[in-house]
C-alpha positions in Angstrom: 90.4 117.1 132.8 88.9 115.3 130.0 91.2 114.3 126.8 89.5 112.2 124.6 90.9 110.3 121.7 90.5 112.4 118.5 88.8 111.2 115.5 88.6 113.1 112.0 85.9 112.0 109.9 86.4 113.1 106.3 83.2 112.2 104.1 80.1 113.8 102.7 77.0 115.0 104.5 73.5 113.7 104.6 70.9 115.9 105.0 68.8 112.8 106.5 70.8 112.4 109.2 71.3 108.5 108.8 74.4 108.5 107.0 77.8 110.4 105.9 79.6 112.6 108.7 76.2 112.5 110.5 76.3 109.2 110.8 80.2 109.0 111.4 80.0 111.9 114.3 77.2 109.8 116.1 79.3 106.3 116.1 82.5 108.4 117.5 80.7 109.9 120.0 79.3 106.9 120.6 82.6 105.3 121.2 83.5 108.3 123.8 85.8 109.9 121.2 85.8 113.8 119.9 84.3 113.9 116.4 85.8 115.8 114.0 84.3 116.5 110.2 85.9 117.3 106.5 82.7 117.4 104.5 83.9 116.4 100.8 80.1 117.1 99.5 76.8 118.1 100.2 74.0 116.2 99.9 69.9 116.6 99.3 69.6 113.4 100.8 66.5 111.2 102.4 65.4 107.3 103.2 64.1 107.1 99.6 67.5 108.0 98.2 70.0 111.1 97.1 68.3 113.5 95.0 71.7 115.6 94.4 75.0 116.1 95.1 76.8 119.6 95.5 80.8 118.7 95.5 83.6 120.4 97.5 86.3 122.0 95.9 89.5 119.7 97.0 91.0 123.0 97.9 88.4 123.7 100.3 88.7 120.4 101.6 92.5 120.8 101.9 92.2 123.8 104.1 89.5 122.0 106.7 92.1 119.2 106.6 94.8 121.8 107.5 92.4 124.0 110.3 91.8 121.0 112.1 95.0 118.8 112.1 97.2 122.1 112.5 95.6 122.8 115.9 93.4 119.9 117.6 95.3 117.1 115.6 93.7 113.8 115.4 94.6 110.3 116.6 92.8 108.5 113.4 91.3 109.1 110.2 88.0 107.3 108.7 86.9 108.7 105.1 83.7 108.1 103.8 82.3 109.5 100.1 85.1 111.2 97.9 83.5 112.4 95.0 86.3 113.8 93.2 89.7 112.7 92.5 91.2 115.7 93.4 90.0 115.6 96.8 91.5 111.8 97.0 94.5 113.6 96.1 94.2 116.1 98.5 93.7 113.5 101.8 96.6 111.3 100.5 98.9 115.1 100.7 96.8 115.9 104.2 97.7 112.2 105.3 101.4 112.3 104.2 101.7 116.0 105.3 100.6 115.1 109.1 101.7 111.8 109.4 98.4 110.2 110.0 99.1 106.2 110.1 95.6 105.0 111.6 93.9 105.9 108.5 90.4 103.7 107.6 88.9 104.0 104.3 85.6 103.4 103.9 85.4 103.2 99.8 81.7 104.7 99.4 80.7 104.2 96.0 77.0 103.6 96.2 74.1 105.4 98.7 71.5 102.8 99.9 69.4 103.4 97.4 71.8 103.2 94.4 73.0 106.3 93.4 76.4 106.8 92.7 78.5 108.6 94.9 82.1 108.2 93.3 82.8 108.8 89.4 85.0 106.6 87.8 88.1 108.1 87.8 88.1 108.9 91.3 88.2 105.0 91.8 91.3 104.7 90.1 92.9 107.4 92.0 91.5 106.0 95.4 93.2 102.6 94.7 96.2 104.0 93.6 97.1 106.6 96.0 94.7 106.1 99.0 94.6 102.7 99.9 98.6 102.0 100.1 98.2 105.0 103.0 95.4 103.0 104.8 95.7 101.2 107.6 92.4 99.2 106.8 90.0 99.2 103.9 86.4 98.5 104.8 84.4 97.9 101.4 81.0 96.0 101.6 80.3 93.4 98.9 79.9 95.3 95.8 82.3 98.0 96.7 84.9 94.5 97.2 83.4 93.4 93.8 84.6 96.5 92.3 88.0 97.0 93.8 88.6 93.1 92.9 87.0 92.4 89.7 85.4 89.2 91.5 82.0 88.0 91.6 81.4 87.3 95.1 79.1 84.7 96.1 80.4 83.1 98.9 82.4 83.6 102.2 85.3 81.8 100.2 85.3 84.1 97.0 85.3 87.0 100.0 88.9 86.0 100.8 89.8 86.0 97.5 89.0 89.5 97.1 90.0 90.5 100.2 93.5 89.1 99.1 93.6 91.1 95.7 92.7 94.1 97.4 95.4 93.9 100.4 98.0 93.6 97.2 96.4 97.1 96.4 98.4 98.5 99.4 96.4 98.5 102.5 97.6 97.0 105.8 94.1 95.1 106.2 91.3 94.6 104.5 87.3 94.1 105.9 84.9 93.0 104.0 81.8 93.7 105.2 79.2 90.9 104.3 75.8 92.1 104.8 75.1 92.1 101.4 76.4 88.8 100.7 73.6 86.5 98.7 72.9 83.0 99.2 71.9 80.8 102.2 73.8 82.5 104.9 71.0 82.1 107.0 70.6 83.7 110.3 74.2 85.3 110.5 76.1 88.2 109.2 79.5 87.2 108.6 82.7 89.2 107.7 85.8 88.9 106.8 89.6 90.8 108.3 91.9 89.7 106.2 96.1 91.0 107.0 98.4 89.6 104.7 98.5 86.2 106.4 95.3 85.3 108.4 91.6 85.4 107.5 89.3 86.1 110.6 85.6 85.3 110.4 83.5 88.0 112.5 80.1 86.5 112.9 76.9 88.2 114.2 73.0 88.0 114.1 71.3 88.8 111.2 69.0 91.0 111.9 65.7 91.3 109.7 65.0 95.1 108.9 65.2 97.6 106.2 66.0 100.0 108.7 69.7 99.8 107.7 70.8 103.2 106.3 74.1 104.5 107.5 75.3 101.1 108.9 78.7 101.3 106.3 79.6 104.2 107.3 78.6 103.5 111.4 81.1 100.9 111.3 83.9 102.5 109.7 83.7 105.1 112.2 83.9 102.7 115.1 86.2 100.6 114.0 88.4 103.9 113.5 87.1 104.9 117.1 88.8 101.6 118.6 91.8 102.3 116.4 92.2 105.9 118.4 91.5 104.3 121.6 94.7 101.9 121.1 92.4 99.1 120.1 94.2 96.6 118.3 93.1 96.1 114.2 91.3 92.0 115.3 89.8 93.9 118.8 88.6 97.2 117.5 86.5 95.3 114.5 85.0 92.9 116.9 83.6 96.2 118.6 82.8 97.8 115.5 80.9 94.7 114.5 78.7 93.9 118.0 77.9 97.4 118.1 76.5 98.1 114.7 74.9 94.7 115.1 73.2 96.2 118.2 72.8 99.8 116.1 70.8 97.7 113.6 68.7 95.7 116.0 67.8 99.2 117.2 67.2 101.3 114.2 64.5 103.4 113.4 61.9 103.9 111.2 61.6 107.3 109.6 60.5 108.4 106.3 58.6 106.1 103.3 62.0 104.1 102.5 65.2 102.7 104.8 65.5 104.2 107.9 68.7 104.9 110.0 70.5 102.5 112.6 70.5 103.9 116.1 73.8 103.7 117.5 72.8 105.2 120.4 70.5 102.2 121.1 73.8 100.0 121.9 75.1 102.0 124.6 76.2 98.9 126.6 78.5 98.1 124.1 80.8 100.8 123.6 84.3 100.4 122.5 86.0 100.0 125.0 83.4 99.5 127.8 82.1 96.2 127.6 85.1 94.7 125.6 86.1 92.2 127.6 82.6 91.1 128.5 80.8 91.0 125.5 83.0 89.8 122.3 84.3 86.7 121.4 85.5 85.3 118.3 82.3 84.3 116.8 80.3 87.3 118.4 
């Protein structure tokens, strides 16, 4: 029999297919884990951008949140775009109500191609109420910019940020630094910061525009090694090889930025090539 490590994605969908639960169901599967979904908002949605947003009531939200974690349960929690600050408050009561403590929030602000995907109150109530529940926080550059109120240049003024936001509440904080300016040259480099050590997670940098969905592919990972019993330091150092892989392996489709290909990276699942494949500077 066949139990697999349960993950509930909570997040809006993309009618594209690279990104939002689409993309989050694809990395958990991925990983080997069951893929579960709370969509949060609909979304007309291609590689050239989001043309419009339909919202979910945070009611309805609440009830998915109860159907599924009242009778299949889940062994983590990744959210994606939360539109509305009701439905932040609704996942901080679902979190609470079920006792979910391997909770990572992915603070989607922004789509690939700029539009905004969180009002401005909704930030406030995010920082306030849903990151002191989180177990990590995985914002990219500007989403870290945002939640810090730092210009961030450089791999040291990521630290800094990634030190103001840990004193927002969350266990750890990863800042993803794709979008990091500057001569980084030929790597990718981010930053897991928990309270007391910085880790550098180093990669290739690979040279595409083919990179839609890859925020919200690594979220899900990383909350897929969380599931499996992955440590916080081990589980990102998957998340990061394999999306590195997903990117190296994306596809093109449409006129704008295609989606990674998670699928491409087979031989570095979560938990199957572990061992063999990461080190500190993968």
């Amino acid at each position: 029999m066949i139990n697999p490590k349960r993950v509930l994605c909570v997040g809006g969908s993309d009618s594209g297919g690279g990104a939002g639960i689409q993309a989050d169901l694809k990395a958990v599967h991925a990983c080997g884990c069951y893929g579960l979904s709370v969509v949060t908002a609909l979304t007309a949605q291609n590689s050239l951008g989001v043309q419009d947003i339909y919202p979910v009531s945070p009611v309805f939200v609440g009830r998915q949140m109860i159907s599924v974690l009242s009778d299949i349960g889940a062994d983590a929690i990744k959210t994606g775009m939360l539109w509305k600050a009701g439905i932040v408050r609704v996942v901080c009561e679902k979190v609470r109500e079920y006792k979910i403590d391997n909770l990572v929030v992915d603070p989607v602000m922004l789509a690939k191609g700029g539009s905004i995907l969180m009002e401005d109150k909704t930030k406030k109530v995010l920082m306030e109420e849903l990151l002191p529940l989180a177990l990590v926080v995985t914002p990219n550059i500007p989403e870290a910019e945002s939640l810090s109120k730092l210009k961030i240049e450089s791999v040291a003024a990521m630290e800094k940020a990634a030190k103001v936001i840990f004193n927002l509440g969350a266990k750890n904080v990863l800042i993803k630094g794709g979008h990091l300016p500057g001569s980084q040259g030929e790597e990718s480099i981010d930053i897991l910061y928990d309270g007391k050590n910085y880790q550098e997670l180093r990669a290739e940098r690979i040279d595409t525009k083919n990179t839609h969905g890859t925020g919200c592919t690594f979220a899900s990972l990383l909350a897929a090694g969380i599931a499996q019993g992955l440590t916080i330091d081990d589980a990102a150092k998957c998340a990061k090889i394999t999306v590195t892989q997903a990117i190296k392996y994306s596809i093109k489709l449409g006129k704008g930025h295609g989606p990674v290909n998670v699928f491409g990276a087979r031989q570095f699942r979560c938990l199957g090539g572990l061992n063999d494949t990461i080190g500190e500077s993968p």
